[in-house]
C-alpha positions in Angstrom: 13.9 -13.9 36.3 17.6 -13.8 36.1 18.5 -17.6 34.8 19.3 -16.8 31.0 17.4 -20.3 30.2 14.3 -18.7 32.3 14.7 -16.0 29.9 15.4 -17.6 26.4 12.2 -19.9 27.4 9.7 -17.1 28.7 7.6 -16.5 25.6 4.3 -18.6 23.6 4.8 -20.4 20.2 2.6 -18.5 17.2 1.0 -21.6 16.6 -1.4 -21.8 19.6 -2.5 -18.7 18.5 -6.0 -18.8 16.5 -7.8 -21.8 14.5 -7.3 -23.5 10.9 -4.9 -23.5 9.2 -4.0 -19.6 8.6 -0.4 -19.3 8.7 0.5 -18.0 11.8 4.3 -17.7 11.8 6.8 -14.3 11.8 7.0 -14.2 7.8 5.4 -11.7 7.2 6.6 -9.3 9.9 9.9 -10.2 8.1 8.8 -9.2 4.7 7.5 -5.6 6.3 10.4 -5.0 7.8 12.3 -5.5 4.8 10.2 -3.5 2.5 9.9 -0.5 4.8 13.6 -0.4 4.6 14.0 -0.5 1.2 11.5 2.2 0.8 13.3 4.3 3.0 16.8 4.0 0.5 15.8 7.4 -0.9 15.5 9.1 2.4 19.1 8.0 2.5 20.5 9.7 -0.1 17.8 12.8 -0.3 19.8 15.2 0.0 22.6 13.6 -2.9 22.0 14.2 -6.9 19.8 11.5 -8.0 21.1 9.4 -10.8 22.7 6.5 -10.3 26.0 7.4 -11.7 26.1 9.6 -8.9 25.2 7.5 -5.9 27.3 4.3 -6.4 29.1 4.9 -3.3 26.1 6.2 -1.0 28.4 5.7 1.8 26.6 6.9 5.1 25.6 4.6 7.6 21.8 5.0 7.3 21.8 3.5 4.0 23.9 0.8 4.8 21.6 -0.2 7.7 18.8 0.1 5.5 20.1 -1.9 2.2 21.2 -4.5 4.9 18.0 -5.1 6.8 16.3 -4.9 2.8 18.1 -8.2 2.2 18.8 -9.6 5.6 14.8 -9.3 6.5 13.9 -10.4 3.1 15.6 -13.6 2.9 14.3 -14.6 6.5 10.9 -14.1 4.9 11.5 -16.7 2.2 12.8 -19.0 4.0 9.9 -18.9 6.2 7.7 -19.2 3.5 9.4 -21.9 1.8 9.6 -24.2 4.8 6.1 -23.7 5.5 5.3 -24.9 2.5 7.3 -27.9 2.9 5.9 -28.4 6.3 2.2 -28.4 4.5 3.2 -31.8 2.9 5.2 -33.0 6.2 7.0 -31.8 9.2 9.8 -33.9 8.1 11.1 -32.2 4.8 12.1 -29.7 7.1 13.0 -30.9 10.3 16.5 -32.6 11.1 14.6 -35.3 13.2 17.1 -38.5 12.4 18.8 -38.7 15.5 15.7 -38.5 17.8 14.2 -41.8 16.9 11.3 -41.1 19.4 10.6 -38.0 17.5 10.9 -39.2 13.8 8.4 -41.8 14.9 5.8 -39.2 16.0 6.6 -37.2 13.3 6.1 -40.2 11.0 2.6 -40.7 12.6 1.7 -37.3 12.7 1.6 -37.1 16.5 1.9 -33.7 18.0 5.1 -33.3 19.9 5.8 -32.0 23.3 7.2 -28.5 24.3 10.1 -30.4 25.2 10.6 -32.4 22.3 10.1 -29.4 20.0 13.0 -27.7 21.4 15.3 -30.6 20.9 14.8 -30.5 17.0 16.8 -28.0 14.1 15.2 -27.2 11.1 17.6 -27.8 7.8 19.8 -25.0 6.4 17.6 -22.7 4.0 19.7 -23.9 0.8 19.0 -27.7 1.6 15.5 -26.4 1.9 15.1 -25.2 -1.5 17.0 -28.4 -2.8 13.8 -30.2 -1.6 10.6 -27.8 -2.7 13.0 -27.5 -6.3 12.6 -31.2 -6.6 9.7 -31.8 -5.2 8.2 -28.7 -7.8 10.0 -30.4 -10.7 8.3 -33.8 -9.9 4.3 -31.3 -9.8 4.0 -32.4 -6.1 2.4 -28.9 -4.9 -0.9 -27.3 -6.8 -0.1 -25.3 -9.9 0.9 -21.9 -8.1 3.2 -23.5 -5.8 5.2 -25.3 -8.6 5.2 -22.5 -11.2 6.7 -19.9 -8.0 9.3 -22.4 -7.3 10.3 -23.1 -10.8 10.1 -19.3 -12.0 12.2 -18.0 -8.5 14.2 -20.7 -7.2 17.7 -19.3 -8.6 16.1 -16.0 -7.2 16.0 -16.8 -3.6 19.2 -19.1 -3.6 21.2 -15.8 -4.9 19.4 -13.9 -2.2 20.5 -16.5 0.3 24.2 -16.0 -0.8 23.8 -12.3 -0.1 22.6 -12.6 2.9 25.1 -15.1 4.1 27.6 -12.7 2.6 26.1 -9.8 4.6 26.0 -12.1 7.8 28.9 -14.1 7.7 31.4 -11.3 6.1 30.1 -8.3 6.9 31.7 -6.2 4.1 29.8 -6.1 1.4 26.6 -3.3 1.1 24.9 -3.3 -2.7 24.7 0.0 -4.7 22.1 2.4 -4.7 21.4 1.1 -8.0 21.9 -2.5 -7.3 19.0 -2.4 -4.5 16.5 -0.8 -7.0 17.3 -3.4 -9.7 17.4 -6.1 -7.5 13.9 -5.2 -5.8 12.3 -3.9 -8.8 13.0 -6.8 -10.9 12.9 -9.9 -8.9 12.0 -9.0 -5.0 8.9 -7.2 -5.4 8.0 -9.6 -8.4 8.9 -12.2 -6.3 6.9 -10.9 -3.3 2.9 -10.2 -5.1 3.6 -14.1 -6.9 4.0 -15.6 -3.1 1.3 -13.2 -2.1 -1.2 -14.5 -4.7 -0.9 -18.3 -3.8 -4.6 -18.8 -1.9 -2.5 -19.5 1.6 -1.2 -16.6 2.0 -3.3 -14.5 0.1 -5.0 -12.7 2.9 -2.3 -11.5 4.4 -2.0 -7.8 3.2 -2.2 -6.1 6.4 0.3 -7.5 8.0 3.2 -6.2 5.4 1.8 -3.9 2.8 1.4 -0.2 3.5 -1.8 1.2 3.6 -4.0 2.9 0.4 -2.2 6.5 -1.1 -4.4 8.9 -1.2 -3.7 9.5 -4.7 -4.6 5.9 -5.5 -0.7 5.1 -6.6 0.8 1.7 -5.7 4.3 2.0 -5.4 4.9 -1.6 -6.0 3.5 -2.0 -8.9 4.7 1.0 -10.4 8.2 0.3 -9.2 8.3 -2.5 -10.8 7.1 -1.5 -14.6 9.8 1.0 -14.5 12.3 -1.4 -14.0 11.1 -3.3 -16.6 11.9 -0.7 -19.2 15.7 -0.5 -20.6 16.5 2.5 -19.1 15.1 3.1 -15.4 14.5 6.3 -14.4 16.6 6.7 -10.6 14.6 10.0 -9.1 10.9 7.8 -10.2 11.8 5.5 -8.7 12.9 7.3 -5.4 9.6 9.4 -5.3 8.1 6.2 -5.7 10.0 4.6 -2.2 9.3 8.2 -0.5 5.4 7.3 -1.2 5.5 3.7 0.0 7.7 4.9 3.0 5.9 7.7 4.0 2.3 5.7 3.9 3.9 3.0 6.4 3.6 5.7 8.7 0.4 7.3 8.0 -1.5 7.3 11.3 -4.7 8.1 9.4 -7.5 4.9 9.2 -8.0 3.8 5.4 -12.0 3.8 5.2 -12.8 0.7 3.3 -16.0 0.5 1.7 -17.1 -2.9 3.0 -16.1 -1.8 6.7 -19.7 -1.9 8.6 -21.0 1.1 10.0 -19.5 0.5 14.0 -15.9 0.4 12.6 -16.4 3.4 9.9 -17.6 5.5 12.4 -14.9 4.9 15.4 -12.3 4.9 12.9 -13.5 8.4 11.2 -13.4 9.8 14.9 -10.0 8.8 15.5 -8.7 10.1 12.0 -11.3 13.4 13.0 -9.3 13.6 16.3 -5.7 13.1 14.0 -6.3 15.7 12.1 -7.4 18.4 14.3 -4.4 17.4 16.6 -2.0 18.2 13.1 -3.8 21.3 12.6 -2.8 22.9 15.1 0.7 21.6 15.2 0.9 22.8 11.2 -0.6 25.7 11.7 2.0 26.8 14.6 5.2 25.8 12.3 3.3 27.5 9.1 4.0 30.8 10.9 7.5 29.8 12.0 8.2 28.9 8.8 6.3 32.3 7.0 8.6 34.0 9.1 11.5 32.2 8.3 11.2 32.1 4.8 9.6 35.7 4.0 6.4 34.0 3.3 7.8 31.7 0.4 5.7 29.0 1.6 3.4 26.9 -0.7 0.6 24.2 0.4 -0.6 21.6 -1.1 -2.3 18.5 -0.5 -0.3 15.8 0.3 -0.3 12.6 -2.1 -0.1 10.4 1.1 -2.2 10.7 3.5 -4.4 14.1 2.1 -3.5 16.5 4.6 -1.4 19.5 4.1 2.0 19.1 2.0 4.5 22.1 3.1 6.8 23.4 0.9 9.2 26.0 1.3 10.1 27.7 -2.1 12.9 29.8 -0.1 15.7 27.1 -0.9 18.8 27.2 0.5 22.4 26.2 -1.3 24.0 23.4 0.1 27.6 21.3 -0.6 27.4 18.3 -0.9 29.9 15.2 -1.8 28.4 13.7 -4.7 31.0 11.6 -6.4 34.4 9.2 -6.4 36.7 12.0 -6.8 35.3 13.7 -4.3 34.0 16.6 -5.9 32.5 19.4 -4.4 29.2 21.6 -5.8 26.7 23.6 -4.5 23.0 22.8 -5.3 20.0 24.7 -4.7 17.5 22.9 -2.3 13.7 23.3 -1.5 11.8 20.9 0.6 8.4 19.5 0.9 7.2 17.7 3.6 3.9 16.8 5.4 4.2 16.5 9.2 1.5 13.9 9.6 2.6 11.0 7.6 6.1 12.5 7.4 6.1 12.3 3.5 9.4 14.0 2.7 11.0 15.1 -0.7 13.3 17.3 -2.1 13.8 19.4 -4.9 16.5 16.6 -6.6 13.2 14.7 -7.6 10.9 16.3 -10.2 7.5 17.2 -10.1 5.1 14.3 -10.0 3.2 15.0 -13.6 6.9 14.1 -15.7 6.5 10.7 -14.1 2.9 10.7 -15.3 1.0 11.1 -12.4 -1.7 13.6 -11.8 -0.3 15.0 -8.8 0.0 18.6 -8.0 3.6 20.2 -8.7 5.9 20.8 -6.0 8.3 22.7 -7.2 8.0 26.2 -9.6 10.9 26.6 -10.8 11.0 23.3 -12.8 10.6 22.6 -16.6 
């Protein structure tokens, strides 16, 4: 296969896969994608003093990759959504069909096209897209949760759609530490459990949310009632990312309670087999670590995924480049981390029970 059109044209279309009328597109492959990298914003600037005055110009390249796949992913997911839902009423409020009379006509009919034919058609650009489900919502032509999303979020996803077009097209511009909190805790994530509420798409959980916590926190939610509040509170909401991040990655099986008995027991084998496998990895860098450290090594149970939580209360002072002018200070560090999920804080963040959860604390030495 070396033709590049052999290449472009060697794959299967989504919506062969499957029966009914699921949605079956790359949406929400999109949206995980997205939220994974916003989650990961604190990892970014761990080892930086966490208030936002300090972290306006987070300038390494990690969190610039991050904030920009945050918005680029996130507005690919939108559009998707919102050109599916167009495509529920017709094909045609979304396809540029008026040059391919044959086409129209089939469209028109409700004739399904040809490979062929498909590939001759464009949809419309996302903003002419949201010109159409605006009106169309303003005139009640979808069900009651369709038109109240649409209403409540259209200025939402057109701003988003300028950023990423400024992202894209430009390629200059990266948002603040700040910005990207405020901007996801206020309207994305808002945004994101309203479209994920409307029946059509309400199934869909597994395929972008991370899995349960094991200390029965959702990051979402409680992301976004602290940025509700006047003044938002910059290391909650970064423990809060690490959580969500970290249980992306959580190889361990989530035993539902309505799972029947086959599935619970294969999957508890395989988390049986995970665990032992950690084990003995932990238990090999435990004594690397005592060693290291003159035993100043604490365990607890991590609030991901339940296994052990390391953390070393040896500490270590580091410089770091925390602000505009460029100055220079030394701040004491300690680390906790848990190998399995890969749950990763630092000593910048406070312990859990100040945000008002009943975790565990991490760290002694705080107030």
């Amino acid at each position: 296969m070396r033709n590049i059109d052999d290449i472009v044209n060697s794959g299967f279309c989504l919506d062969d896969l499957g029966a009914g009328d699921e949605y079956r597109g790359l949406a929400f492959l999109s949206l995980r994608i997205a939220l994974k990298a916003y989650f990961s914003t604190y990892r970014c600037a761990a080892n930086m003093i966490m208030e936002y005055n300090e972290l306006k110009m987070c300038r390494n390249m990690v969190y610039q990759e991050a904030c920009t796949e945050a918005i680029i992913h996130f507005q690919h997911f939108i559009e998707l959504i919102v050109k599916d839902i167009l495509t529920q009423k017709h094909p045609l409020l979304v396809i540029d069909a008026a040059r391919k009379p044959m086409i129209y006509y089939k469209l028109l009919k409700g004739e399904k096209l040809e490979e062929s034919e498909t590939s001759q058609l464009n949809t419309v650009e996302f903003s002419e897209s949201l010109k159409r489900i605006n009106e169309l919502a303003d005139n009640n032509i979808f069900e009651a949760p369709i038109n109240d999303l649409i209403k409540k979020y259209t200025t939402v996803m057109s701003k988003i759609n300028t950023l990423r077009n400024r992202l894209l097209h430009r390629g200059r511009f990266v948002l603040h530490y700040e910005a990207i909190d405020n901007l996801y805790g206020r309207f994305i994530l808002p945004l994101i459990l309203k479209i994920t509420s409307i029946p059509l798409y309400a199934n869909r959980e597994r395929e972008w949310k991370y899995r349960r916590l094991e200390c029965d926190i959702d990051p979402i939610n409680e992301i976004i009632d602290e940025c509700g509040k006047d003044s938002i509170d910059a290391k909650k909401i970064a423990f809060l990312k690490e959580l969500a991040r970290a249980a992306y990655e959580n190889p361990l099986h989530d035993l539902k309670q309505d799972m029947d008995e086959a599935d619970t027991q294969c999957y508890s084998e395989e988390n049986d087999e995970i665990e032992k496998k950690y084990k003995i990895h932990s238990d090999a860098e435990l004594s690397i670590l005592n060693k290291d450290t003159n035993g100043k090594i604490t365990i607890n149970k991590c609030p991901v995924c339940g296994l052990r939580l390391i953390i070393s209360n040896y500490g270590q002072g580091k410089t770091w480049l925390i602000s505009l002018g460029g100055e220079k200070i030394t701040i004491f560090m300690v680390d906790a981390f848990c190998k399995c999920c890969s749950f990763e804080i630092h000593s910048n963040l406070d312990n859990p029970k100040k945000y008002g959860y009943p975790i565990e604390d991490f760290w002694n030495f705080k107030d």
